[in-house]
N, C-alpha and C positions, 0 to 999 in steps of 0.2 A: 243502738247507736244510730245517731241522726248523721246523715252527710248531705253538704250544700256546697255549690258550684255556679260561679256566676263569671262571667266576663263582661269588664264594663272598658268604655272607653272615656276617658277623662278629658275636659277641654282642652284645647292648647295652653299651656305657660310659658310665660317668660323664662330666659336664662336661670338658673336661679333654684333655690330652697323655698319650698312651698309647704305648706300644710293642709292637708287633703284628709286626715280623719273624720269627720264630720262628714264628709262626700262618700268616702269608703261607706259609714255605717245606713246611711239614708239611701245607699243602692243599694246595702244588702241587710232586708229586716230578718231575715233568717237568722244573724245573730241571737235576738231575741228569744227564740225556741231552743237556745240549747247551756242547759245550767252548768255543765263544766267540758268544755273540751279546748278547741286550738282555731285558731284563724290562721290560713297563711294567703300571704301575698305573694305574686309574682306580677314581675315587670315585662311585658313580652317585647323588650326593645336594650340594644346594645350601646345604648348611647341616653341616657335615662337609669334612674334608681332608685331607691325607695333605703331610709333609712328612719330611727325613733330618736328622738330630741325632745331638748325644750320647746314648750308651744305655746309662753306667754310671753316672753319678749323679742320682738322682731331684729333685735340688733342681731341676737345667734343665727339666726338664715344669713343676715349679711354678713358674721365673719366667719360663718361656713364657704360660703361663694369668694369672700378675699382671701383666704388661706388657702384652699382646694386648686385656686387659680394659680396661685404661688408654686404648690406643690408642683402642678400639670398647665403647666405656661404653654400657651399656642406658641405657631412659629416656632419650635425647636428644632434648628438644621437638619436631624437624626432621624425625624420623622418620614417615612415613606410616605404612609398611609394619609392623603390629604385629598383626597379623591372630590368632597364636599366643602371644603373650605379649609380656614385656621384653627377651626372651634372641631374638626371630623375626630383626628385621633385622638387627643385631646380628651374630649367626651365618652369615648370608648375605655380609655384609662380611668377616668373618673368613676364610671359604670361599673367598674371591676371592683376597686378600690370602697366604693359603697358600700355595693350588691343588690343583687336582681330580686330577690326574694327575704320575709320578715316571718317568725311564728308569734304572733300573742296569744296569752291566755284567756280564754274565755271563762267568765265565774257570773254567774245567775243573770246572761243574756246580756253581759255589756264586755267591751274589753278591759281585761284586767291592767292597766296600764297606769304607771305613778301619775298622780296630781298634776304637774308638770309636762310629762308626757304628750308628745304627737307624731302622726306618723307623717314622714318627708315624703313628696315627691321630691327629687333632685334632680332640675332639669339642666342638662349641659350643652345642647344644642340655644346656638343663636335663634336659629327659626325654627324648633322643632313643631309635628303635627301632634296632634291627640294623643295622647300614651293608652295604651291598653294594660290594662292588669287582670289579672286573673283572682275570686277570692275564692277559697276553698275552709267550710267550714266543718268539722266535726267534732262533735260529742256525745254528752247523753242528756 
């Protein structure tokens, strides 16, 4: 059994549904070395997520970002937690609602993932910094 562990940090992104696969795989060639096991991801941020979508028409991140906002509208009276702005709790909800962490399957050193397939950053802060992810790879 092979095991691989990498912490990277990602540039900054805009508000917004991003596609970051391609970034995932070229920080982490370890993939490669392992014919069938699991990739996971984790998000080391409460305000940030990571989720698997379509990843050839851009209109889906955009009515990801107008739906989501719908859902978890800034400015809600009820809100306590606004310590950072209109976008703080907000993005903390959205974070949950995602999730911080993803498992794919790994099958002959690529991710086993549909055609269509990519993996989301989902970023919910206005000005957020770099996100950190964590990838954790094993197999055999």
């Amino acid at each position: 059994m092979l095991f691989y562990q990498k912490e990277i940090k990602l540039r900054a992104y805009k508000r917004g549904f991003h596609i970051i696969t391609d970034e995932l795989i070229k920080s982490f060639p370890e993939i490669k070395k392992i014919r069938t096991g699991t990739l996971q991801l984790f998000i080391k941020h409460s305000s940030a997520s990571l989720t698997i979508n379509e990843n050839a028409d851009p209109t889906v991140r955009e009515d990801f970002e107008s739906h989501i906002n719908v859902m978890v509208p800034e400015n809600a009276p009820y809100y306590l937690h606004n310590y950072e702005g209109p976008d703080d709790m907000p993005a903390h909800i959205k974070a949950s609602l995602m999730g911080s962490s993803l498992n794919i399957p790994i099958t002959n050193g690529r991710l086993n993932m549909g055609v269509w397939q990519g993996v989301y950053l989902c970023e919910h802060r206005d000005y957020a910094q770099g996100r950190n992810i964590v990838l954790s790879c094993f197999g055999i």
